[in-house]
N, C-alpha and C positions, 0 to 999 in steps of 0.2 A: 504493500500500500504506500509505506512513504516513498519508496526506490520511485513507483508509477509518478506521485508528486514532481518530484523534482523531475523525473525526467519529461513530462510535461509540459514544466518552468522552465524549462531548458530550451526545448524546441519552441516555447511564445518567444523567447527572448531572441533567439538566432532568427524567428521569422519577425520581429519586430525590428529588428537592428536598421535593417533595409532602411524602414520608416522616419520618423521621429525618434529622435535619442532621449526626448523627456520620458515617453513613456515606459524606457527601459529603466530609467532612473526610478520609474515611479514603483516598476516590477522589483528593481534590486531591494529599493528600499522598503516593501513590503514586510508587513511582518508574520509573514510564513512560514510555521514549525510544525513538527508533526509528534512534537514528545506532548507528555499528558501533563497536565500542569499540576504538577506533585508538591512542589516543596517551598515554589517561590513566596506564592501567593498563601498559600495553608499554613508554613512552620513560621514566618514572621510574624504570622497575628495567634497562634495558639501554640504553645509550648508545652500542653497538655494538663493534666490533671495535677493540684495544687492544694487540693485537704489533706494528704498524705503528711507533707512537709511542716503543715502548721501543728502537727505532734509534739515539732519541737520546741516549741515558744508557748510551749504550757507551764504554768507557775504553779506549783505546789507549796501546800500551806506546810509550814518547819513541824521538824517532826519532833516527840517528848525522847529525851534519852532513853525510854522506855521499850521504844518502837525496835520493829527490826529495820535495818538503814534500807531504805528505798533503793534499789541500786539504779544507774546513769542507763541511759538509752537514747540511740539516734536515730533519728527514722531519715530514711534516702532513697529514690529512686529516679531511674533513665526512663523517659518517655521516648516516644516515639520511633522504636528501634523496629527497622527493618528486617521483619524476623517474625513469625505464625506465632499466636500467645499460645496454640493448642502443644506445639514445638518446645516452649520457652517453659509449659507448664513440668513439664519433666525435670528440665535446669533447677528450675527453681525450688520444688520440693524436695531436688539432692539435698541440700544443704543444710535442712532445716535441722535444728538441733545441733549443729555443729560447730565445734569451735573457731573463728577465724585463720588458725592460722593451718587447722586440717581442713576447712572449706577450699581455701585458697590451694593447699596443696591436692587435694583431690581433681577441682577445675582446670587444672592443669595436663591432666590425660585426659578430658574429656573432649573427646572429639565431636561436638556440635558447634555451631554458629553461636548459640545462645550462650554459651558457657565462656567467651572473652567478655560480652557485654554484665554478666553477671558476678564475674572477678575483678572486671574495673569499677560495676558500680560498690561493693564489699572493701575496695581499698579507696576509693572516695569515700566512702562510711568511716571508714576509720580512720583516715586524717581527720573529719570532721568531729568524731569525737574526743580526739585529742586535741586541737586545736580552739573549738567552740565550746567544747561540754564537758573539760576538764576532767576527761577520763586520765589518770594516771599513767596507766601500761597498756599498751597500743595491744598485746599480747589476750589481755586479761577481759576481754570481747568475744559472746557467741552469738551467732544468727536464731532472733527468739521468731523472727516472721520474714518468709520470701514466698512471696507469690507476685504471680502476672495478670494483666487486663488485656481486653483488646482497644488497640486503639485505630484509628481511621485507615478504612479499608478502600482501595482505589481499583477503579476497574477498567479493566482493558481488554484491546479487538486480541486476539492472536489467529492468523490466517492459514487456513484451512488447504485440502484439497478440491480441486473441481470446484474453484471459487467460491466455497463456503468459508464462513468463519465463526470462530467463537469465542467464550467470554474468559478473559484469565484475569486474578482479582491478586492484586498485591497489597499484603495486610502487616500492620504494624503495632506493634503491642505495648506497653509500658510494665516496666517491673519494677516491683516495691521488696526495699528492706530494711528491717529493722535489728540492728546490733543491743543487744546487753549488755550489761558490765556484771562478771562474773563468770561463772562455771557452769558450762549447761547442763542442764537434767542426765539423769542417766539413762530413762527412758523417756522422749519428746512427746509419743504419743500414747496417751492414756486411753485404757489400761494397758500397763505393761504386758507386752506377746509373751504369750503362754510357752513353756517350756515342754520338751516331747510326752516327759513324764505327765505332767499336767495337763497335755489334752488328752492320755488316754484314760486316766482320773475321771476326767470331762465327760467321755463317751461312754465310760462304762456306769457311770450314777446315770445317763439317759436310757441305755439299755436296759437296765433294772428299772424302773421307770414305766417303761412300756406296761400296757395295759390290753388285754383283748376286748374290742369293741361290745357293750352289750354284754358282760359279762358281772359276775357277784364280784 
């Protein structure tokens, strides 16, 4: 399709040439493009989603020497990253419960797209907690929340055989994380995964259990 364009513009302009030269001027100076208008117009006026960030400019009331100390947390994330959220959602629940500096080293063999955008937004997190939020030791940080959105999905021709065509859609997604101060759980997700012994505990109090239908 754009190849057809230009070659086109090509042959007005060589059968115009003959003619008047204003109007080739008027042809050159046209403003004739065949990309989709992605990023000029769309990422200068939206830089995405913005309640995520305001976590951090929360004031908590001083706590009694009593209390257990509140521990430090930075919330941060990359919008509009060129990249499927349904993709990015894998990335992003790797990490969960992990220390920063076994996050980082983990992302490091993973072979997807999403997993450079997910270790540079984790090492922006943590300058920012050291820097802004008074985290102590850059170290002493685990990932308490990573998850991904989707964000602005753009559609496009892509051309077919026998002059058909059809729709291919480029989708962008935003991911969000939130760093702790401290030592992550031992197990992230509650309740902790049953042990071999203890599921067959599990199945065996079901089996005894059983009842025949209709019965004393």
């Amino acid at each position: 399709m754009a190849a057809n364009l230009w070659q086109g513009l090509r042959r007005l302009c060589i059968s115009e040439a003959s003619g008047s030269s204003g109007s080739v001027q008027r042809l050159l100076r046209a403003n004739l493009h065949t990309t989709s208008a992605l990023a000029k117009n769309w990422n200068g006026h939206n830089t995405g989603p913005q309640r995520w960030l305001q976590y951090n400019k929360v004031i908590y009331q001083p706590q009694t020497p009593t209390e257990e100390p509140r521990p430090a947390y930075v919330c941060h994330q990359k919008t509009n990253i060129k990249y499927s959220p349904k993709k990015m959602w894998y990335v992003a629940a790797f990490v969960r419960g992990m220390s920063v500096d076994e996050a980082l080293k983990q992302l490091s063999f993973v072979d997807k797209k999403g997993a450079s955008y997910v270790k540079e937004a984790i090492l922006e997190a943590i300058e920012m907690a050291v820097k802004r939020h008074n985290v102590e030791f850059r170290t002493n940080l685990w990932v308490a929340e990573s998850f991904c959105g989707k964000g602005r999905v753009f559609k496009g021709i892509r051309r077919h055989a026998r002059g058909r065509s059809g729709e291919v859609e480029y989708k962008h997604c935003h991911y969000f994380v939130r760093l702790e101060e401290g030592s992550p759980p031992e197990h992230y997700y509650q309740p902790a995964p049953q042990t071999g012994e203890q599921q067959l505990e599990e199945w065996l109090a079901a089996m005894r259990r059983r009842k025949v239908t209709s019965s004393l």
